[in-house]
C-alpha positions as CSV (number, residue, x, y, z in Angstrom):
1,X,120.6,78.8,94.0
2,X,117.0,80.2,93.5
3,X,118.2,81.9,90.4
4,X,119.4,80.1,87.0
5,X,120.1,81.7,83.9
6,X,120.9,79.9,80.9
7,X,122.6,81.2,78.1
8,X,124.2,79.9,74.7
9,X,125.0,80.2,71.0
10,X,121.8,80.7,68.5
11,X,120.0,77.5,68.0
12,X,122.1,75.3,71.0
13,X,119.0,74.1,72.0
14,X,118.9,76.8,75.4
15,X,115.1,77.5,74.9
16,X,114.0,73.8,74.9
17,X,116.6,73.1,78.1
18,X,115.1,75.9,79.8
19,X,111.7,74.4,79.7
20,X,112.3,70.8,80.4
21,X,114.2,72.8,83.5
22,X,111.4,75.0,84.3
23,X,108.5,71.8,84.1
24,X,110.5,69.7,86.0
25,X,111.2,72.2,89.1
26,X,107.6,73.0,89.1
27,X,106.7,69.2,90.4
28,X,107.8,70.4,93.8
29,X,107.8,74.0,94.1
30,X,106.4,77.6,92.8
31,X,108.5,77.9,89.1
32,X,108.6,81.0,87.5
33,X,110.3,81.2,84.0
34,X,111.6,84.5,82.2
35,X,111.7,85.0,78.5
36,X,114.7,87.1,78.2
37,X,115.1,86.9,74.6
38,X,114.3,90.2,73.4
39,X,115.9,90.7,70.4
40,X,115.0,87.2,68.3
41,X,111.7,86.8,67.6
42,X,111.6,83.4,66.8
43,X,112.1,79.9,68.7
44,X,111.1,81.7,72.4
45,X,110.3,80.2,75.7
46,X,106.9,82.1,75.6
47,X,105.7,81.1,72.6
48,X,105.1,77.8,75.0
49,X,103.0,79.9,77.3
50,X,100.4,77.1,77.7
51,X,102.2,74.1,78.4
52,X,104.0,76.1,81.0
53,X,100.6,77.7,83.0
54,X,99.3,73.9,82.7
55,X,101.9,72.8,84.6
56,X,102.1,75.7,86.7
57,X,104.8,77.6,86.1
58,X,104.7,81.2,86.2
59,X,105.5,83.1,82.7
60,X,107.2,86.6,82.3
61,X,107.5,87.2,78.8
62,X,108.9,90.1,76.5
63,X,106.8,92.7,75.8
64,X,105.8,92.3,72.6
65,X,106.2,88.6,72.9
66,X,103.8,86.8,70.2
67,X,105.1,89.3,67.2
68,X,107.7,89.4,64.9
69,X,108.9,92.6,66.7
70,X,112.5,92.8,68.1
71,X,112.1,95.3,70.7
72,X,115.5,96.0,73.8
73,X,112.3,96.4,76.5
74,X,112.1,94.8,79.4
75,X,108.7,93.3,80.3
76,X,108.0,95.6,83.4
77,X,107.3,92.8,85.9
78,X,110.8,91.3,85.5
79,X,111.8,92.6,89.0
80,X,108.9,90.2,90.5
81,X,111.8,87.5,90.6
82,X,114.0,89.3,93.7
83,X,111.0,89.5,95.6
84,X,110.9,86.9,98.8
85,X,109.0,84.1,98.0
86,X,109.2,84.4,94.0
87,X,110.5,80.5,94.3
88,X,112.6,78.9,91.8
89,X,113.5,81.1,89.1
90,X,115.0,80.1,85.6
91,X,115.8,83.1,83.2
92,X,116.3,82.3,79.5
93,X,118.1,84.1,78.0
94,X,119.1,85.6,74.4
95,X,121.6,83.9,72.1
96,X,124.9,85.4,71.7
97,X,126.7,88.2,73.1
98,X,123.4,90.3,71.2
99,X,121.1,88.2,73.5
100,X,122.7,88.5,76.9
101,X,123.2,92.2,76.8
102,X,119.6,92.7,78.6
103,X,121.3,90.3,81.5
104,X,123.6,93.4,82.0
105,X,121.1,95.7,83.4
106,X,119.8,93.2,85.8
107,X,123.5,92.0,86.6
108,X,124.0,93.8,89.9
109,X,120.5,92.2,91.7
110,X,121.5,88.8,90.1
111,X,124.7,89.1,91.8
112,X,123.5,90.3,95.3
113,X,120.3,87.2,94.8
114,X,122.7,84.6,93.8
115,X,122.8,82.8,90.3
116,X,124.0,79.8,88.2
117,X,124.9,80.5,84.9
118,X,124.8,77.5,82.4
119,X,126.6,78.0,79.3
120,X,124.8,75.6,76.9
121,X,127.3,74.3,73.9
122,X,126.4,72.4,70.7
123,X,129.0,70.8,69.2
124,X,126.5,70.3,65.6
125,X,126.0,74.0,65.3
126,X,127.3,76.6,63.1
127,X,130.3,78.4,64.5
128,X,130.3,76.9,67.6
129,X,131.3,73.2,66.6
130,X,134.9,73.9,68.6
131,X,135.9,73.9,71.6
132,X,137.8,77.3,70.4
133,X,134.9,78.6,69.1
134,X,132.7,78.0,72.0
135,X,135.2,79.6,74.5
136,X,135.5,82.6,72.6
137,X,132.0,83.0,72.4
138,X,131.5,82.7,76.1
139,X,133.9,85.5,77.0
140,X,131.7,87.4,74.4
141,X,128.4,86.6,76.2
142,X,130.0,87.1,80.0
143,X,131.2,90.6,78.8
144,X,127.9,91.5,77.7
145,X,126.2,90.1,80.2
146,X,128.3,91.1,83.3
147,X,128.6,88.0,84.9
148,X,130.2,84.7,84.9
149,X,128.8,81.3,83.8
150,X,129.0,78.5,86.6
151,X,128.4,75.6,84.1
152,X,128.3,74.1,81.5
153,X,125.8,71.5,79.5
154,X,126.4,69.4,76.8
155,X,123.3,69.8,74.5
156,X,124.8,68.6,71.5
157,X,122.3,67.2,69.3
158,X,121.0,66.7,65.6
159,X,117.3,67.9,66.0
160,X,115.3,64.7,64.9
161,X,117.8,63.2,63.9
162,X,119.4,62.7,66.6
163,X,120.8,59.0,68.1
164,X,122.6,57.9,71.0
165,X,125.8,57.8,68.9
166,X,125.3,61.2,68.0
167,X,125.3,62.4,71.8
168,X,128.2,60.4,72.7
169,X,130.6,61.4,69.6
170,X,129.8,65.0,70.8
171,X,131.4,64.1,75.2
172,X,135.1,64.6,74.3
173,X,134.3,68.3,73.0
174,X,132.4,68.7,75.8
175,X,135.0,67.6,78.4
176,X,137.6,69.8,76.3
177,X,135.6,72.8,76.4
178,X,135.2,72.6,79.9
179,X,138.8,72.2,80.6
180,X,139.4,75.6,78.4
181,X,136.8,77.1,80.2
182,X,137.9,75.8,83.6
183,X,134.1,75.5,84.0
184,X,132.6,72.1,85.3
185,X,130.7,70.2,82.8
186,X,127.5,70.1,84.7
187,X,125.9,67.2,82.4
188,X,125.3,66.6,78.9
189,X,121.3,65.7,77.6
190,X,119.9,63.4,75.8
191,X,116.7,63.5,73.8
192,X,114.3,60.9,75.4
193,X,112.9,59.7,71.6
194,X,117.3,58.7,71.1
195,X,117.2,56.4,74.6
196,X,114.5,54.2,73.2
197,X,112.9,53.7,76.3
198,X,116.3,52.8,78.0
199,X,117.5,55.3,81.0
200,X,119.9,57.5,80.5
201,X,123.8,56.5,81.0
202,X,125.6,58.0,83.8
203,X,126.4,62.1,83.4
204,X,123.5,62.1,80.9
205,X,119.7,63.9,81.6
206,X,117.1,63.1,79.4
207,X,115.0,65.8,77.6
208,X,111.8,66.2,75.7
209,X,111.6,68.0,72.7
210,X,109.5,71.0,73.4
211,X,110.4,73.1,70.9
212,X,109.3,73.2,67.2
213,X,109.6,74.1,63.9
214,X,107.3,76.7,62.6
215,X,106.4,74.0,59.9
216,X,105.5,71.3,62.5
């Protein structure tokens, strides 16, 4: 589907998914990713606005995108993405039910383009460390949002800290989660500094860490 929306819990790691997505698709096409987090001003897929024009892919970012503003507008050029020939488009958007809400005025085009909606989990996060938890939270984000997710990814993870073990401790919540969903569990990631150079096991994608602390 040209169109992929990815949405999540605060702090599942969506944002740095999103652009490991967005920088890989651009190796063999036009990319263009949307910074549909509107109302959190902090951790957002255009604060990475360079990395992603020096790979080529195209940025639409909030509009006051670079502040500390939370603002509901829509950056006016969002509609660019139905247009023929916009190419592959990835949408990122805002955590929570709070977050998605801006996916509900664009819901009917989505719908009539075609999407895939990946619900990212996190089994190491606050709130959403239960299969119970994450499926009520996803019912909260698909009512706000006006559509229905497709997938699912694992991106259970510790930050830095992260190891191997971590990510495979985290697969049977995964799998259970998807069964309560009666979504697929699409794959579940790995960060490539926990593989220590080895590939990733079967079911598993690896990911750089893209994002960062303020502090870093």
């Amino acid at each position: 589907m040209p169109i992929t929306v990815i949405c999540g819990h605060y702090g599942c790691g969506k944002t740095n998914l999103a652009l490991n997505l967005a920088l890989e698709a651009a190796e063999s096409g036009p990319v263009t990713l949307v910074d549909l987090d509107i109302v959190n001003p902090y951790f957002r897929s255009s604060d990475y606005g360079d990395i992603l024009r020096g790979s080529g892919v195209g940025l639409i970012a909030p509009v006051f995108a670079g502040t500390t503003l939370d603002t509901p507008t829509l950056p006016p050029e969002i509609h660019s993405i139905f247009a023929p020939g916009a190419g592959k488009v990835f949408i990122d958007a805002g955590g929570d039910d709070a977050g998605a809400t801006a996916l509900g005025g664009l819901s009917p085009r989505l719908k009539e383009a075609g999407y895939e909606l990946i619900y990212v989990i996190n089994r190491y996060r606050a709130l959403s460390g239960t299969p119970e938890e994450c499926a009520a939270l996803l019912h909260e984000i698909e009512s706000a949002a006006r559509l229905k997710a497709t997938g699912i990814v694992n991106n259970s993870h510790l930050g830095t800290q992260t190891k191997m073990e971590h990510v495979l401790d985290a697969l049977a919540f995964a799998r259970e989660t998807a069964e309560m969903t009666g979504l697929p569990l699409l794959y579940s990631t790995v960060p490539d500094f926990a593989l220590r150079g080895e590939a990733p096991p079967e079911g598993f994608r690896a990911v750089g860490r893209l994002v960062r602390f303020a502090w870093e």
